[in-house]
Phi, psi and omega in degrees: 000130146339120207282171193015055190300244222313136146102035195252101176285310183260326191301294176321336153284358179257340181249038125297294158345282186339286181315317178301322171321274157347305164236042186059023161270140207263353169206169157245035203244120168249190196255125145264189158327151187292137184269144183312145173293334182276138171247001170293151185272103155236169225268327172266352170280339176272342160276344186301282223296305152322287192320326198289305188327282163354302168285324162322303180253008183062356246259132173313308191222131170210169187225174178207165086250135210234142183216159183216106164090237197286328207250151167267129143276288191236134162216162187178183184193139183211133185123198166200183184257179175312339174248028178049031166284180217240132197262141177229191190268359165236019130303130225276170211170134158277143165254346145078194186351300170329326153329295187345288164340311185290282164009279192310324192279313181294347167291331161251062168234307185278348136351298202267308201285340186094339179276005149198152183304056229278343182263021211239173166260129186292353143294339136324322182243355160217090155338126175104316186242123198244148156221172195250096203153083189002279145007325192261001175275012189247342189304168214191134168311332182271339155308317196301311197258014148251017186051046161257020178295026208009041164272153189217166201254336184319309207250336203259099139326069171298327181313296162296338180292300170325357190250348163331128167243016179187160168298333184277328174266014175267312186268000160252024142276017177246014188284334189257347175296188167203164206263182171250004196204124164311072209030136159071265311214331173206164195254149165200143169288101208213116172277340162318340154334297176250033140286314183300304190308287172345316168301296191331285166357278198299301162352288176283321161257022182049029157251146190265139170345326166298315193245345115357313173269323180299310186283336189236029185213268176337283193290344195273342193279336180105021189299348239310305196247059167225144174215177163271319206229153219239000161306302193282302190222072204306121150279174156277167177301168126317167168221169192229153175243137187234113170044016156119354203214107195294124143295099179272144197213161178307149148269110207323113160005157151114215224243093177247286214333106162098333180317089183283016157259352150196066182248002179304123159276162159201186162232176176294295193303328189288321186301009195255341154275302172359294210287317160325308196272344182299334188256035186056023182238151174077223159324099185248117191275304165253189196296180151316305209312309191289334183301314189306301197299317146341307189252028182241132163330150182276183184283341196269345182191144185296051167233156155260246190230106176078013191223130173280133158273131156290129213311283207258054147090007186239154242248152164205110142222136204273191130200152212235088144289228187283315187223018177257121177239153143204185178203171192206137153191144182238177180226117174289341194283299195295312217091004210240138182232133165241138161210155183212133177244164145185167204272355148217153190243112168243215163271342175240127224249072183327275189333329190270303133005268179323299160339287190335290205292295139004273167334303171292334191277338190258324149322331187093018194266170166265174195261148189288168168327145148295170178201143194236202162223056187275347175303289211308285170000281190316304178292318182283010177265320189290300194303324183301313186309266171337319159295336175263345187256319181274319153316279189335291191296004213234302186297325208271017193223027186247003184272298168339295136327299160317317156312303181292013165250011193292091198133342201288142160325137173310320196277332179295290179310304195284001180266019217226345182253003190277291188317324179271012190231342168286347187302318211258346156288317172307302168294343154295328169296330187339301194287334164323284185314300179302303209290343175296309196299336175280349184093013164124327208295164185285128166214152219207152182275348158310294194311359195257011172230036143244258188323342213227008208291314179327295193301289186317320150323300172300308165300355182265322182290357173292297168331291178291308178309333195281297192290349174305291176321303189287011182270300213283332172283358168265334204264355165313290181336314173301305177305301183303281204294338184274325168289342191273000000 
């Protein structure tokens, strides 16, 4: 797996940007079906509105639930999964990143309980974790889960971490990192954060990360189709979209099981209690007060513990694997909870949409069109054409070129190889290139062949016509000079 695969809220939405960028699509928003006219959330302004979606992006499947105080408005599911059942609102979905939020809440459930410190140090409180770096015997549980932890994927082997086969061999394999920051002092987005909480977790309360969540998270919520381990609560495969035509594929290998930065399985009706208690109504696992603390940003950046806090106060966090999306956000004002999952990861991120639209509609607003990325899909598909097509003309055409360069200075002739050979620079730079556009996160060349496979497909075949070409035209050169 492409290290630290789960759990990205934004970097897919910033190289989805890229990619357009790149290939001159100037947007990814195509016009889709008319978004339903009622902007009240009612269980038909919300299937209307879904149905559109749906079609709009194409996405094999998606779920919804929408909730207001105490009560579910709606939950559902439309489309189907890989195995061509008919998607419901408890059909089971990874949710990828959104786990935090859970992570987080059982460190202040054993909080409140006294078994762990959140202002104290997790060294102290977890045997095993060490790092090489003085600094890290200063991290405190409550930096691990507003990530001010000065952890980084910059300074952390997210890589080898992927090879983890339990949380305990997950935090003594961080003993050779080191942090990029001084405790407290900067936010950096990192999952190692809530594996280090999650190990904490198993710790404190002498349970594993698993059954921890079923007896104190799940089961008191009414949780039925959630899990930690896909063992317990099997998803269908995912899908990747290639050029308009959805693919179900594996989810990329490495550390989801027991992950407490994104191993939550769930469905929509269970995310619709989450949100109810998330939002201080029905069943409540911790107090007023540990709910408040959750939910207020630390001082160095607008995140709390597993939740972006927003200017005006409403709760937002997405997560992205491979072949997975979801997004979860509540309004503490309003009352109102959206959580929208769904089973393909294109390049445009269908949940964060769906939210969106979702949002405006319990505001009162109409919601803009759904919109998908079949523009991106169409160009990088046109460009891959083009590209294959400009190798083809480059070989039948190089005994040509090569005459006319023959006699030419050497350094003149190798600047004449700079245009066809860059395609195969860009693309060796790629995972380089995506982790700048990410901000630093770890990318890897599995992970740039799942959601992004359009993009990749285009740059390799780019890749390969420049360097044919530039083979065929040298090895013309030779013919030419030997005749010569």
């Amino acid at each position: 797996m492409h290290p630290n695969a789960p759990n990205r809220p934004r970097w897919i939405r910033r190289i989805a940007a890229a990619a357009l960028a790149a290939t001159a699509a100037v947007t990814l928003a195509v016009p889709g079906a008319a978004a339903a006219p009622a902007t009240d959330l009612t269980p038909a302004s919300i299937d209307a509105y879904m149905t559109d979606l749906r079609e709009a992006t194409g996405v094999p499947g998606i779920s919804v639930v929408v909730t207001h105080g105490d009560q579910i408005v709606h939950a559902a599911g439309y489309g189907h999964d890989s195995n061509g059942d008919e998607l419901t609102e408890d059909s089971p979905m990874r949710v990828a990143s959104v786990s935090k939020s859970f992570t987080a809440m059982a460190v202040m459930i054993l909080a409140e309980e006294g078994a762990i410190a959140l202002d104290e140090p997790v060294a102290d409180q977890l045997p095993g974790f060490a790092m090489a770096d003085p600094r890290a015997g200063e991290v405190t549980v409550r930096q691990l889960v507003n990530q001010t932890s000065g952890f980084s994927d910059t300074t952390i082997d997210v890589v080898e971490l992927e090879d983890a086969i339990s949380l305990e061999d997950y935090v003594a394999r961080m003993a050779d990192d080191s942090l990029a920051a001084d405790p407290g002092t900067d936010w950096e987005y990192a999952n190692p954060n809530f594996n280090v909480a999650a190990r904490l977790v198993e710790v404190a309360s002498g349970r594993s990360f698993a059954d921890f969540m079923e007896e104190r998270v799940f089961a008191p919520l009414g949780m039925e189709h959630s899990a930690t381990r896909d063992e317990t609560v099997r998803p269908a495969l995912g899908y990747n979209n290639l050029f308009g035509l959805w693919l179900p594929r594996e989810e990329a290998p490495g550390f989801l099981d027991d992950s407490g930065s994104g191993g939550i399985i769930t469905s929509a009706a269970d995310m619709g209690q989450w949100l109810i208690t998330q939002n201080g109504q029905g069943t409540q696992l911790v107090s007023e007060a540990g709910l408040t603390a959750m939910h207020t940003p630390s001082e160095v950046q607008d995140y709390g513990m597993g939740w972006s806090v927003e200017a005006d106060g409403t709760l937002v966090h997405s997560g992205n694997l491979m072949t997975y999306n979801a997004v979860e956000r509540i309004d503490p004002e309003t009352g109102y909870g959206i959580a929208v999952l769904t089973n393909g990861a294109g390049m445009a991120d269908a949940t964060y949409t769906a939210m969106e639209g979702l949002a405006a509609m319990a505001a009162g607003e109409a919601p803009a069109d759904p919109s998908g990325d079949q523009l991106a899909q169409f160009a990088l598909a046109a460009l891959t054409a083009i590209a294959i097509a400009l190798g083809v003309i480059g070989i039948a055409r190089s005994r040509r070129w090569a005459s006319k360069r023959a006699g030419q200075p050497a350094w003149r002739i190798g600047l004449r190889f700079i245009p066809v050979l860059l395609p195969a620079v860009v693309f060796l730079a790629y995972p380089s290139l995506v982790s700048l556009i990410s901000n630093g996160r770890t990318v890897t060349w599995p992970s740039v062949f799942y959601f992004a496979l359009p993009l990749t497909l285009m740059l390799l075949v780019a890749a390969l016509s420049g360097t044919v070409t530039a083979i065929a035209r040298l090895l013309r050169l030779r013919s030419v000079g030997s005749a010569a």
